[in-house]
C-alpha positions in Angstrom: 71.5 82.8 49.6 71.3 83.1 53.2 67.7 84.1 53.0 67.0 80.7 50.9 68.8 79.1 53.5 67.2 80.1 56.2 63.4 80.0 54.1 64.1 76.2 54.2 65.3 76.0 57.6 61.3 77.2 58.3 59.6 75.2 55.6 61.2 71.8 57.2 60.8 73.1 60.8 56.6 73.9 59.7 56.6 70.1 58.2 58.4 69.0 61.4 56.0 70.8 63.5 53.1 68.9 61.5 54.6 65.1 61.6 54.5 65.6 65.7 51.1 67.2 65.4 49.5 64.5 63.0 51.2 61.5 65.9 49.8 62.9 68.6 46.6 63.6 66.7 46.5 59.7 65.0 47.0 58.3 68.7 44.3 55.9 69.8 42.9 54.6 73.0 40.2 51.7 72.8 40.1 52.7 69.3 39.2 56.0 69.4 41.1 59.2 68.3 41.2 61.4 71.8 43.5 63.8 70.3 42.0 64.4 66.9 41.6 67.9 67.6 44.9 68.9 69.1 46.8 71.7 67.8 43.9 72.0 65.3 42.9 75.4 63.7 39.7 76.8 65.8 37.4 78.1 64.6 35.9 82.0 64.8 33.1 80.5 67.3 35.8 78.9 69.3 37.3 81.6 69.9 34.8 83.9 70.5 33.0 81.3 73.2 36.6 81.2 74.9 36.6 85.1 75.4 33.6 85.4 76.3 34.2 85.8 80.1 38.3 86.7 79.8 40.3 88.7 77.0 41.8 86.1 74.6 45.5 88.1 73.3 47.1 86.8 70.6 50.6 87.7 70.5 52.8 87.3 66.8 56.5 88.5 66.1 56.4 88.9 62.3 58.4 91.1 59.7 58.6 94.2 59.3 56.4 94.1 62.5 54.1 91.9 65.1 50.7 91.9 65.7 47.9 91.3 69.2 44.8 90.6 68.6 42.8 91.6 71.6 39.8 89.3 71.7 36.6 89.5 73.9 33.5 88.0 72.5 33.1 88.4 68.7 35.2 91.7 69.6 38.9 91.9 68.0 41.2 94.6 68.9 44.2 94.9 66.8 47.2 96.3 68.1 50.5 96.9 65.8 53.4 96.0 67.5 55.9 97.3 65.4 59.2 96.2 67.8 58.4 92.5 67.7 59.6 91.6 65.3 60.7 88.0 64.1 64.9 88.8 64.0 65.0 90.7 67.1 62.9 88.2 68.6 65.4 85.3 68.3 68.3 87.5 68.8 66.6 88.4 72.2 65.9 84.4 73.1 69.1 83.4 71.9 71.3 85.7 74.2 68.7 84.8 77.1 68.6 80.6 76.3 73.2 80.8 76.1 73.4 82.9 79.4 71.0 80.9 81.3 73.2 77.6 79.7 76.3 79.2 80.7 74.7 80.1 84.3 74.5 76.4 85.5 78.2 76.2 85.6 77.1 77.6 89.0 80.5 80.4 88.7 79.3 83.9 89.7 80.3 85.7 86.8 77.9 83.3 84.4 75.2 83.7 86.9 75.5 87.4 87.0 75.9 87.7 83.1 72.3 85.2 83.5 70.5 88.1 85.9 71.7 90.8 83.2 70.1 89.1 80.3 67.2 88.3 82.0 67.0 92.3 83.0 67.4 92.8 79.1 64.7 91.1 77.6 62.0 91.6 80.0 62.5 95.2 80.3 62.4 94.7 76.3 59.4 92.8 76.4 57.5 95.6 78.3 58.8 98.3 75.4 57.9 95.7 72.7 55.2 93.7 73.8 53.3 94.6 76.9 53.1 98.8 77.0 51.3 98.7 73.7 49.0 95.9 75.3 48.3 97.0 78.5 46.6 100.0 78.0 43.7 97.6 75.3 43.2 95.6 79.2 43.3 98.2 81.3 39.8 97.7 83.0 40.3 93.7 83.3 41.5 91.6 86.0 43.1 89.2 84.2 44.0 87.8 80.3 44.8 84.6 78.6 48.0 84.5 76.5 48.4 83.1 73.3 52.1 83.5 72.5 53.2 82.6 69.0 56.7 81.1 68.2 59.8 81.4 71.0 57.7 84.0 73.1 56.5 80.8 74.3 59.9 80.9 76.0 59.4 84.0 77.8 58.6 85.3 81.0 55.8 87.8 80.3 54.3 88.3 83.1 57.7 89.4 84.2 58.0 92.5 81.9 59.1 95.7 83.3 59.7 98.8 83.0 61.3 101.7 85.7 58.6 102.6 88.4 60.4 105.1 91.4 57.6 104.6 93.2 57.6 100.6 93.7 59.2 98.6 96.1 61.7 97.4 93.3 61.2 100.7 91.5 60.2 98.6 88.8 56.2 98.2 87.6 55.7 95.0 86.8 53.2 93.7 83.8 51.2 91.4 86.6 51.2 94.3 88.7 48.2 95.2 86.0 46.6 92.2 85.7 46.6 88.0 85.8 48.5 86.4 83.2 47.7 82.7 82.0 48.8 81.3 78.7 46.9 78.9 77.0 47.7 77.3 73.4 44.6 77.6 71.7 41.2 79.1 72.5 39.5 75.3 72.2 42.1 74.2 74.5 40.8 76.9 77.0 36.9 75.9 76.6 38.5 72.3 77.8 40.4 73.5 80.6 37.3 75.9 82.0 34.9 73.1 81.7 37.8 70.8 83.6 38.5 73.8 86.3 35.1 73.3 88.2 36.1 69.5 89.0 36.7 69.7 93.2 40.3 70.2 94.1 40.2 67.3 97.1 42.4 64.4 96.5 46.3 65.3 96.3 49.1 63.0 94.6 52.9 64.8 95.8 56.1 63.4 94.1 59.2 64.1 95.6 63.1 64.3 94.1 63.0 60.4 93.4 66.9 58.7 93.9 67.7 58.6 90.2 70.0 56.9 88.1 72.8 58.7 87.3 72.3 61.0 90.3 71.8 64.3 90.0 72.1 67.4 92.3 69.7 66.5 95.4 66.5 69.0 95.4 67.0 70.1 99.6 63.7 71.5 100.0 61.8 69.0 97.5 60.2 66.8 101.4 59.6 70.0 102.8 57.5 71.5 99.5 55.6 68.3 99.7 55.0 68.9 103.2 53.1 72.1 102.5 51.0 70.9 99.3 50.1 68.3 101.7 49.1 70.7 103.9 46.7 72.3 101.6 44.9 68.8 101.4 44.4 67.9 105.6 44.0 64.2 105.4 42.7 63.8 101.6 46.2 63.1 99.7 47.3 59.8 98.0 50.7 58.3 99.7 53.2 60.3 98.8 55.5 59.1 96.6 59.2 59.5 96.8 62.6 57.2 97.1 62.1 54.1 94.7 58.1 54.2 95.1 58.3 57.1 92.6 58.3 55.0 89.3 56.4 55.7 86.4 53.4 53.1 86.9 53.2 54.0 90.5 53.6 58.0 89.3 50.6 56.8 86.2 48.3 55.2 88.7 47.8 57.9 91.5 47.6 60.4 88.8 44.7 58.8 87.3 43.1 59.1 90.8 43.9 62.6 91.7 42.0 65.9 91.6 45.7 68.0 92.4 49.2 66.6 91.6 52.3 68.0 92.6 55.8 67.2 91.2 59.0 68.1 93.4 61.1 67.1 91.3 63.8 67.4 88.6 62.2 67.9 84.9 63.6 68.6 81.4 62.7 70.0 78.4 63.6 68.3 75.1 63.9 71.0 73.1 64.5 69.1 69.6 62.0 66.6 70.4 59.6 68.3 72.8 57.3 64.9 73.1 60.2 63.5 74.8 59.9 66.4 77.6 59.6 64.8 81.1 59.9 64.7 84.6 62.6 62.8 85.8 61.4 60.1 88.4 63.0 57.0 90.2 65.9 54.9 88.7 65.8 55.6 85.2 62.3 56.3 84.8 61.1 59.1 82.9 57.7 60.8 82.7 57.6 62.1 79.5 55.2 64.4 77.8 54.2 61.3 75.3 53.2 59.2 78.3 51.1 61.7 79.5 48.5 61.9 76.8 46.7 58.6 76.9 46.5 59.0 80.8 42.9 60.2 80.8 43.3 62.6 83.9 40.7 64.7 85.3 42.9 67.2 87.4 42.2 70.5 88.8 45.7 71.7 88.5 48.8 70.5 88.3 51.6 71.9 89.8 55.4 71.3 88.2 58.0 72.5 90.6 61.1 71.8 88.8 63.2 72.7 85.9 62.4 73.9 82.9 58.8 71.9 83.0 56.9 75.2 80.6 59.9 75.6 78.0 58.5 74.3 74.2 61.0 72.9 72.2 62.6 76.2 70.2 63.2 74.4 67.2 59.8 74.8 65.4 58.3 78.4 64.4 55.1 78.0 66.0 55.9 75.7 68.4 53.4 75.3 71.3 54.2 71.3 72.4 55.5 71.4 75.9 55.0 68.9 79.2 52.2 71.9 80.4 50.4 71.4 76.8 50.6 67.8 77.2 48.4 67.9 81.2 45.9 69.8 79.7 45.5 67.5 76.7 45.7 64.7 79.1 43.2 66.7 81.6 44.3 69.1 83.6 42.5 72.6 83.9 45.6 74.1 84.8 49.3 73.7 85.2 52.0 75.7 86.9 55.8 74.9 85.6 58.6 76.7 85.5 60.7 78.4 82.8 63.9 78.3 84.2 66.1 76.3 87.1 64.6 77.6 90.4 66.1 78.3 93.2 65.4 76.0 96.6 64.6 78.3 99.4 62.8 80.5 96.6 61.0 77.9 94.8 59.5 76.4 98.5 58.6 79.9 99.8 56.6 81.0 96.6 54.9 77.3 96.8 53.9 77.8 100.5 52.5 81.4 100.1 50.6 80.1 96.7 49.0 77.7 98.7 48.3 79.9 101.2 46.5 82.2 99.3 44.2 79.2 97.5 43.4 76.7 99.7 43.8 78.4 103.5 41.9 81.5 103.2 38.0 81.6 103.7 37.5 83.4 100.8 40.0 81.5 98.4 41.2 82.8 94.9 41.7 80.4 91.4 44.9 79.7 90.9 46.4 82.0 88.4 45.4 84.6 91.3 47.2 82.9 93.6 50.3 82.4 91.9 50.5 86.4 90.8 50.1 87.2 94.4 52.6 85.1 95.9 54.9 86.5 93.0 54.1 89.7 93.8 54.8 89.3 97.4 58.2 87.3 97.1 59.6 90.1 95.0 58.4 93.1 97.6 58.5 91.8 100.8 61.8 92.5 102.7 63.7 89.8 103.9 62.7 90.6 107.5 58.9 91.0 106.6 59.5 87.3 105.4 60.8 86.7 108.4 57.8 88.2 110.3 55.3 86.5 108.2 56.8 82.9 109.1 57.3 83.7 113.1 53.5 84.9 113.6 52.4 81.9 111.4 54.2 79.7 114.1 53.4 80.8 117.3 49.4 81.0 115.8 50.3 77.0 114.9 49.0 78.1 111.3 47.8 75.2 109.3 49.4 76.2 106.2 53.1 75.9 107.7 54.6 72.9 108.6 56.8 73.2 111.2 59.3 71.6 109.0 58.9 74.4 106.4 58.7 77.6 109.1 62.3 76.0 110.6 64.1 75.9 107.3 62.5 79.5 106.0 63.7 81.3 109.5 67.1 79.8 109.6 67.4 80.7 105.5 66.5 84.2 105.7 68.3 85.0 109.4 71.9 83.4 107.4 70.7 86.1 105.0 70.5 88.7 108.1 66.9 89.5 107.8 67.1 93.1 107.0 65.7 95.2 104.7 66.9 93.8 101.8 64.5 92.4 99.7 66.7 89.1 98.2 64.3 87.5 96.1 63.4 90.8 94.3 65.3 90.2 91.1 62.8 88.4 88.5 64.9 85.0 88.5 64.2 84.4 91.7 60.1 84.8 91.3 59.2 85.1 87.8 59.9 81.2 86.6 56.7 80.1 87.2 53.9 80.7 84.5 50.3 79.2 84.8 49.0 77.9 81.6 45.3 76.9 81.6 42.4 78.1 84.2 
């Protein structure tokens, strides 16, 4: 009985799933159907022009065991993977989506429990997921995800298992190589044609005064200081206080190469085309009002929370605010699974765009965002410290003085020691890149 139950708890999710599909396929602008191919099957030659240059990995839970598919060219690799499966799966999720629910009743004890369960699953996602995987990429730089179902949800670059001889003594899955996710091989073939449009022109919202308030994002002015950085004199006005409404937000996105949100966001996880970024007054930028906007964007950039997270209540579901910018037309997006810390959140930013735009020999995006990852979870506090001193008295262009204030006086409160504070994966492993 339970089993029946549950059989048409899937069956009405799948013609859920299709009803939001079908809408956002039927929608039509000057009379044509844009979206006609969203979420649509692709075909064999779709997928094997999108892994032509990077691995394509298919990821599946399934009973009595999942399934990658290891894709390069007309090449398919399959690889059991008999520990995901679809019941431990959600029991994993489940634990992981009610601690971090119970964590932002800010007590210690909730957060703690949070920072356990996170610890769980992705040292579970390594034994299930990633060890059987890795070893199928071990000569590539980099892969593209394609997660099936709630491991959508998941952090898998952030999988883990014991390493003595790391910093953390933990060896991270992007230790091995680049992780991006994408949601469908034709969807990649758009957003590598999209990536070689010139990052110049930058569009920054910041933590717009909204109606009811909300907790204040402290370091939202000074991460917009430092994306402005990136972009010396070639950046729309920012946006921010009551400027930051959803034509004004519309508009300079349709003229921007680079847009970056500091900002709150939520996902809407019954109804994920109601996902959004939350922007002045009662405005709301959601994932539905992205679609029609016709961008041409080399990357957006999501700093807020819970921008990546799908809605959870569909099997396969893949619709989320990052799905929506590349439909829209953005080559990439970075978002965030989870509520991010401040300090941590403007740090990571600041060495990501570091590493893209202010080096001579700059690196894409994904790149950039492993590396800054990688170097917020193994750099000691006073290394930090060290870093953000020698970058001001060189006057370093990629940080503000603004930015290199705050960060000194943050990490000397912490004592600027050996410790290594932002080592624990939920205070660097939110962010995920999805697209090129």
């Amino acid at each position: 009985m339970i089993q029946d139950e549950r059989s048409e708890e899937i069956r009405a999710a799948r013609r859920e799933l299709d009803e939001v599909v079908k809408e956002i396929q039927n929608v039509e602008i000057d009379g044509v159907r844009e979206f006609a191919s969203f979420l649509a099957p692709p075909s064999m030659d779709d997928v094997t022009a999108a892994a032509s240059d990077t691995p394509l990995v298919y990821l599946a839970p399934a009973e009595p065991g999942g399934l990658a598919l290891v894709v390069r060219g007309p090449e398919v690799d399959h690889v059991p993977l008999p520990e995901l499966t679809t019941r431990s799966l959600h029991e994993r999720v489940t634990a992981y989506l009610t601690a971090h629910g119970a964590a932002k009743d800010a007590s210690e004890e909730a957060a703690r429990r949070w920072r356990s369960e996170l610890d769980d699953l992705t040292q579970w996602l390594w034994t299930a997921v990633m060890a059987p995987v890795l070893p199928r990429l071990s000569h590539e730089p980099a892969a593209t995800l394609v997660a099936g179902g709630l491991l959508g949800l998941v952090p898998l670059h952030a999988a883990w298992t014991a390493d003595p001889s790391r910093p953390t003594g933990r060896r991270y899955a992007l230790d091995h190589l680049t992780l991006s996710h994408i949601p469908n091989a034709r969807a990649l073939s758009a957003a590598r044609a999209l990536s070689q449009v010139p990052a110049r022109r930058l569009v920054t919202v910041t933590d717009p005064p909204r109606t009811p308030r909300g907790r204040e994002l402290e370091y939202a002015g000074t991460e917009a200081l430092v994306a402005q950085a990136a972009f010396p004199g070639a950046h729309e006005p920012p946006l921010s206080g009551e400027d930051a409404g959803t034509v004004a937000v519309s508009a300079a996105l349709r003229r921007a190469d680079v847009a970056h949100f500091a900002c709150h966001g939520k996902a809407d996880l019954g109804t994920p085309l109601d996902s959004h970024l939350l922007l002045a007054g009662t405005d709301r930028l959601r994932l539905a009002d992205l679609l029609p906007l016709r961008l041409r964007l080399r990357l957006a950039v999501l700093s807020a929370c819970e921008t990546f997270v799908p809605g959870t209540d569909l099997p396969d579901e893949v619709i989320s605010l990052p799905t929506g910018l590349l439909q829209a037309g953005a080559a990439g997006v970075l978002a965030s699974l989870w509520e991010v810390p401040d300090v941590a959140t403007t740090m990571l930013m600041t060495e990501f765009y570091r590493l893209w735009r202010h080096q001579e020999v700059s690196v894409p995006p994904p790149v950039a965002l492993a590396r800054a990852q990688v170097w917020m979870r193994d750099t000691t506090d006073e290394e930090k410290l060290d870093h953000y001193e020698r970058a001001s008295a060189e006057q370093a262009p990629w940080l503000p003085h603004q930015a290199a204030r705050r960060f000194r006086i943050a990490l000397r409160l912490r004592g600027a020691g050996a410790d290594r504070s932002h080592a624990h994966p939920d205070q660097w492993a939110s962010f995920t890149y999805m697209g090129v």
